[in-house]
MMTF fields as JSON, N, C-alpha, C and O atoms, coordinates in Angstrom:
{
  "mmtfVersion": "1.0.0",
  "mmtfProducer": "UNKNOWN",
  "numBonds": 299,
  "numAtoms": 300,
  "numGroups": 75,
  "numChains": 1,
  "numModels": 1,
  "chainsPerModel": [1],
  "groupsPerChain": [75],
  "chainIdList": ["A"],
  "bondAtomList": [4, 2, 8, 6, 12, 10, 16, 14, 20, 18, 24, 22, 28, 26, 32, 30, 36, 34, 40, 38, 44, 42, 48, 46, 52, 50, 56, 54, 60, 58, 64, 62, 68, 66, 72, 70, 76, 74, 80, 78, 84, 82, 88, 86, 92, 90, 96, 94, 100, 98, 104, 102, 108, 106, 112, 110, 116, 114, 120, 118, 124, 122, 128, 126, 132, 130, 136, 134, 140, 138, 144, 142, 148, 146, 152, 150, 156, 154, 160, 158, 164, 162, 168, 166, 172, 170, 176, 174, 180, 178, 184, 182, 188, 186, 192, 190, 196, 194, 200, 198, 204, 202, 208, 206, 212, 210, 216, 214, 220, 218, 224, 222, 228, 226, 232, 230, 236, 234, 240, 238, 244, 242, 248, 246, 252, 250, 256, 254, 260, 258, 264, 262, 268, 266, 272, 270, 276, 274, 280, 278, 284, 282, 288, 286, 292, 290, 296, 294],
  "bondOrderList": [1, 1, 1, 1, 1, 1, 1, 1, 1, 1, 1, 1, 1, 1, 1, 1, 1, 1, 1, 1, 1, 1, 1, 1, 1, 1, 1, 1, 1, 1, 1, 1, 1, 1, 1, 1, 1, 1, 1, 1, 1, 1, 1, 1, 1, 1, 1, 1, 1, 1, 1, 1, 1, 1, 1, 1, 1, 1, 1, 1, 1, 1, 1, 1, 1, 1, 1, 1, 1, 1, 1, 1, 1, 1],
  "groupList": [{"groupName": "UNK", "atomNameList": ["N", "CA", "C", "O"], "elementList": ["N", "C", "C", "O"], "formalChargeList": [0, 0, 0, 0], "bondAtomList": [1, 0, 2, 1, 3, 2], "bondOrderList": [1, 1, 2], "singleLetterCode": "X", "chemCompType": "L-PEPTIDE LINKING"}],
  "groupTypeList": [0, 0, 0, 0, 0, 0, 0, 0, 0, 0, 0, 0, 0, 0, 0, 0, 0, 0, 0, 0, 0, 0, 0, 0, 0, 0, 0, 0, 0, 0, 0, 0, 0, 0, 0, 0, 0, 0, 0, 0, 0, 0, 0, 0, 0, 0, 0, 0, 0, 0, 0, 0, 0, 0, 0, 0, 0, 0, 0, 0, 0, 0, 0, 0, 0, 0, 0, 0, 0, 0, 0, 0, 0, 0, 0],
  "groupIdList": [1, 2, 3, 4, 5, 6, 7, 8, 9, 10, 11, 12, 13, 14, 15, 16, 17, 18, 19, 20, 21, 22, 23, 24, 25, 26, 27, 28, 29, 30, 31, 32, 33, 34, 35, 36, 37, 38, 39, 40, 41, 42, 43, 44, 45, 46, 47, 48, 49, 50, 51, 52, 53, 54, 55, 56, 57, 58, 59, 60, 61, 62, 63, 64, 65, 66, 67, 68, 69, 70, 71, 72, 73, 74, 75],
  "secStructList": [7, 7, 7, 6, 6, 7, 7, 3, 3, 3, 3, 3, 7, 7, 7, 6, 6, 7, 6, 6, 6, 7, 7, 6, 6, 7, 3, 3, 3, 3, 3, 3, 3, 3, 4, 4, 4, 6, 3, 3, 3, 3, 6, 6, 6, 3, 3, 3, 3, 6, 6, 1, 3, 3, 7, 7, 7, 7, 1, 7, 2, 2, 2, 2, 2, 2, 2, 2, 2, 2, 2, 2, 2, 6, 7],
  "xCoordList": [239.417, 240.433, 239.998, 239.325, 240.513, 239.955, 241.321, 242.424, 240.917, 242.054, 242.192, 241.43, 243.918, 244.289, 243.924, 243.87, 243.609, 243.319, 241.673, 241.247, 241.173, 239.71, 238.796, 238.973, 237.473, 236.844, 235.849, 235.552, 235.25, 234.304, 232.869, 232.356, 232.374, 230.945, 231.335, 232.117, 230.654, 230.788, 229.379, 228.913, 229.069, 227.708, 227.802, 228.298, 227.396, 227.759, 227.353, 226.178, 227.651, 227.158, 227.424, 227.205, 227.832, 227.921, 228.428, 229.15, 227.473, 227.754, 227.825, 227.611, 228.212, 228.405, 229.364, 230.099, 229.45, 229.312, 229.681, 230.48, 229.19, 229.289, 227.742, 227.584, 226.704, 225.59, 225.061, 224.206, 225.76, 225.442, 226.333, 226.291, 226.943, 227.993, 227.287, 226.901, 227.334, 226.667, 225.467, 224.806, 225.162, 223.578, 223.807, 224.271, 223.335, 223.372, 222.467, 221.351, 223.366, 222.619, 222.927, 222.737, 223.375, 223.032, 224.942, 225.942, 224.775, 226.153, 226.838, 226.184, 227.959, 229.339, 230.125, 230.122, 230.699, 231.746, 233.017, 233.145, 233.897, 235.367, 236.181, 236.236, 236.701, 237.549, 239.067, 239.736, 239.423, 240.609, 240.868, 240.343, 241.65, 241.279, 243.017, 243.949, 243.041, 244.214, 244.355, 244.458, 244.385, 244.437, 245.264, 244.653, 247.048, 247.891, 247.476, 247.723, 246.797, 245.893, 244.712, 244.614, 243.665, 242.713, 241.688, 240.821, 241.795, 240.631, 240.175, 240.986, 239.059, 238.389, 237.912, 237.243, 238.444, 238.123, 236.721, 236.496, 236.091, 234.636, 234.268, 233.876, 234.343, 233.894, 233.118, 232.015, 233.864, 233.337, 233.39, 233.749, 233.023, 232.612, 234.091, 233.919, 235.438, 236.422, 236.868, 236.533, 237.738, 237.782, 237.092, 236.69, 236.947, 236.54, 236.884, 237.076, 236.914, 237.646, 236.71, 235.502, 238.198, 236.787, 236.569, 236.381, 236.617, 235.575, 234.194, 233.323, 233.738, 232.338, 231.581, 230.354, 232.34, 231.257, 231.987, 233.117, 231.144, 230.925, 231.204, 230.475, 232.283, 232.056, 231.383, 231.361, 230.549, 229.415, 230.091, 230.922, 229.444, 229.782, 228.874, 228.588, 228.631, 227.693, 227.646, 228.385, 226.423, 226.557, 227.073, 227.698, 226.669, 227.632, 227.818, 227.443, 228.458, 228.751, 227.323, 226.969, 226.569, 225.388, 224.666, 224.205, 224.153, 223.143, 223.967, 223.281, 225.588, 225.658, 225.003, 224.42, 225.062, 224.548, 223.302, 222.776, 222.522, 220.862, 220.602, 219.485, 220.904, 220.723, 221.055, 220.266, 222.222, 222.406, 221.243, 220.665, 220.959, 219.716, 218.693, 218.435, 217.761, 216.922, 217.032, 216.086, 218.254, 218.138, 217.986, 217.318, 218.906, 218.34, 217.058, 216.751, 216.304, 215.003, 214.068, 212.877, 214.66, 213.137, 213.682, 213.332, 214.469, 214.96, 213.337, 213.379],
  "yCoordList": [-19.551, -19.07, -19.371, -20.313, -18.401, -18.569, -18.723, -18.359, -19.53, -19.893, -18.708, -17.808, -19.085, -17.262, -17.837, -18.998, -16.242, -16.17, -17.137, -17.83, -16.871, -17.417, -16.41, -15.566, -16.346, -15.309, -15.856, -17.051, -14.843, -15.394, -14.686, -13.965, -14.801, -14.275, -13.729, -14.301, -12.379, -12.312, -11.295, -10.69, -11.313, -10.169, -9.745, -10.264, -8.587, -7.204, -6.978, -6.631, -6.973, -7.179, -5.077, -4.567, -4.891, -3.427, -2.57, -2.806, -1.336, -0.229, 1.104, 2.104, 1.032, 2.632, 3.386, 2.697, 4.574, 5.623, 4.938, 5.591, 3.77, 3.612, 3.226, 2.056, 3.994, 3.543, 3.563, 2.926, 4.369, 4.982, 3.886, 4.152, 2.93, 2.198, 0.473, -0.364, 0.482, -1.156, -1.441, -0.591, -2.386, -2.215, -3.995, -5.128, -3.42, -4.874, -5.603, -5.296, -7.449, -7.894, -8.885, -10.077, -7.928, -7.894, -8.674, -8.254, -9.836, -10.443, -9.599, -8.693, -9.815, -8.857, -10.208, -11.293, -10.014, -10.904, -9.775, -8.624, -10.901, -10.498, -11.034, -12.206, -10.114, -9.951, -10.301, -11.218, -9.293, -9.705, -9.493, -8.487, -10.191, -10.428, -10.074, -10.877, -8.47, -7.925, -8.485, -7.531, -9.485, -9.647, -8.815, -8.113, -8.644, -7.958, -6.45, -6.045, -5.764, -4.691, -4.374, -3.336, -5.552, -6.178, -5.612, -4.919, -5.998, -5.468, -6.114, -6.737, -6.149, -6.806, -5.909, -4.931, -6.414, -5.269, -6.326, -7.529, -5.166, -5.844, -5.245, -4.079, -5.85, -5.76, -4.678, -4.497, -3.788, -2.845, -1.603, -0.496, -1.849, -1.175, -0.318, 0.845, -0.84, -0.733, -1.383, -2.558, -0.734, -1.522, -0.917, 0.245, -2.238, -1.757, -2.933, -4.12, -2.556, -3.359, -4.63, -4.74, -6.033, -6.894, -7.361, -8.529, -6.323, -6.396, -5.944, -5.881, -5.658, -5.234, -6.623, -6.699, -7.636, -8.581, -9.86, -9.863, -10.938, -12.154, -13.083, -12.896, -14.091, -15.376, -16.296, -17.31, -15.952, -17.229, -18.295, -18.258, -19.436, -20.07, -21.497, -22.433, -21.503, -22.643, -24.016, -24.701, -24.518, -25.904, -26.908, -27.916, -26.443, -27.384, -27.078, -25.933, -27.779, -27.287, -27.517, -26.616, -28.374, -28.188, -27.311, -26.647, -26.821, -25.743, -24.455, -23.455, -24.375, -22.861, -23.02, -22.053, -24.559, -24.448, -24.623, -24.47, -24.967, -24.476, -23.38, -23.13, -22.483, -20.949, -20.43, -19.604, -20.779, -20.008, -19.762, -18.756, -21.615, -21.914, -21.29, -20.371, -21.367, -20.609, -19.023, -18.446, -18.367, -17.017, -16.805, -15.937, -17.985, -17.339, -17.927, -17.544, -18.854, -18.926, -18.075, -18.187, -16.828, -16.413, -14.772, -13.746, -14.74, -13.61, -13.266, -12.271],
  "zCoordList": [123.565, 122.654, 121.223, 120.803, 120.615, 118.898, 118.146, 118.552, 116.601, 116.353, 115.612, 115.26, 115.418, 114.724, 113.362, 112.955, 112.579, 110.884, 110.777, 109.854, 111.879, 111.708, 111.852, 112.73, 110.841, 111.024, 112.147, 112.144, 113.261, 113.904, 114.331, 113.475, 115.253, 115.867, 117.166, 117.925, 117.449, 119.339, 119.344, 118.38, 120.212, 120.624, 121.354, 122.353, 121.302, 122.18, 123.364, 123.247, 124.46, 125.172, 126.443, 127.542, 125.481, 126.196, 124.708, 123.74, 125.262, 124.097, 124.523, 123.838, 125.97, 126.209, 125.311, 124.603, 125.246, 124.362, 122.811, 122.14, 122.259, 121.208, 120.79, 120.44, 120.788, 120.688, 119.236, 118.619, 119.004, 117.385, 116.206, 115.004, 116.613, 116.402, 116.624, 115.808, 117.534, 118.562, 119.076, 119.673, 118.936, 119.662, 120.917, 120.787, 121.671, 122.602, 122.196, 121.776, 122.427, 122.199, 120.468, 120.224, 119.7, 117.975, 117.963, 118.544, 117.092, 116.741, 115.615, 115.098, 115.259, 115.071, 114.415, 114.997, 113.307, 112.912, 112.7, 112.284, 113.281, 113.872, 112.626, 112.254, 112.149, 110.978, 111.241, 110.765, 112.15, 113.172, 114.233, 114.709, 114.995, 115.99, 116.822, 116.822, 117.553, 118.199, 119.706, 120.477, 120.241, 121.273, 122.042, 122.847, 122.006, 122.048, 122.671, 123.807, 121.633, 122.087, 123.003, 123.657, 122.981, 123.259, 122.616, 123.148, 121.05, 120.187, 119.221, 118.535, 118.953, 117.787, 117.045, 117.378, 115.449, 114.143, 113.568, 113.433, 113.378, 113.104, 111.843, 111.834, 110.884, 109.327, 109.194, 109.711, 108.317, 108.389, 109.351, 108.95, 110.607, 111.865, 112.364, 112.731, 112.38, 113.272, 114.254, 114.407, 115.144, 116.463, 117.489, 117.555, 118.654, 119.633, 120.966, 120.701, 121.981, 122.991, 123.003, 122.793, 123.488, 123.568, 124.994, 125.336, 125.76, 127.022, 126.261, 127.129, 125.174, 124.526, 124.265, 124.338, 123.977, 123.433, 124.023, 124.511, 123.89, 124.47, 123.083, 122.109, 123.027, 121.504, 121.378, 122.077, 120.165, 120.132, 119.427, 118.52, 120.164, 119.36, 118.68, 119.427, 117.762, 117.355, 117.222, 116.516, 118.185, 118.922, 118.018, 118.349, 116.506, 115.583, 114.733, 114.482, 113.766, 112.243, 111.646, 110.886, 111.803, 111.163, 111.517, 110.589, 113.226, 113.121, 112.499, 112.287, 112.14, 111.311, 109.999, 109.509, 109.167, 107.794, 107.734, 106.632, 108.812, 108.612, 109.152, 108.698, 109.876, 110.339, 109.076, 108.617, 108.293, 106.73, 106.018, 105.605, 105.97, 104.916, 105.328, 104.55, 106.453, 106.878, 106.496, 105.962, 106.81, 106.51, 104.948, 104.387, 104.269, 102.897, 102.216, 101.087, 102.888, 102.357, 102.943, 102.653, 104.12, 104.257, 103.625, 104.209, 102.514, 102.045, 100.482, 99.758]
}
């Protein structure tokens, strides 16, 4: 369970007929999050059901702020 009004991560783990849209595999941040419906609005992208993707989640608060750092030193 995710907490509400939190932005998060999930990866896709199916993209039938949304191929042009999703790619398996590739992470997705969840903007908001419709359970109710069963949908996740993905920045930018829209919605799409979340039988599509799987929530990551990161082993800690530190490996998210060195995966940051790393990405922006090899920019």
């Amino acid at each position: 369970m995710v907490e509400t009004g939190k932005i998060f991560h999930v990866r896709c783990v199916d993209n039938t007929l949304q191929r042009d849209k999703l790619s398996v595999g590739h992470v997705y941040e969840v903007t908001k999050d419709l359970p109710r419906d069963g949908y996740y609005e993905l920045g930018g992208l829209g919605r799409f059901s979340r039988a599509r993707f799987e929530i990551v989640h990161p082993t800690s608060a530190n490996d998210d702020i060195r995966a940051r750092q790393v990405y922006r030193s090899s920019r």
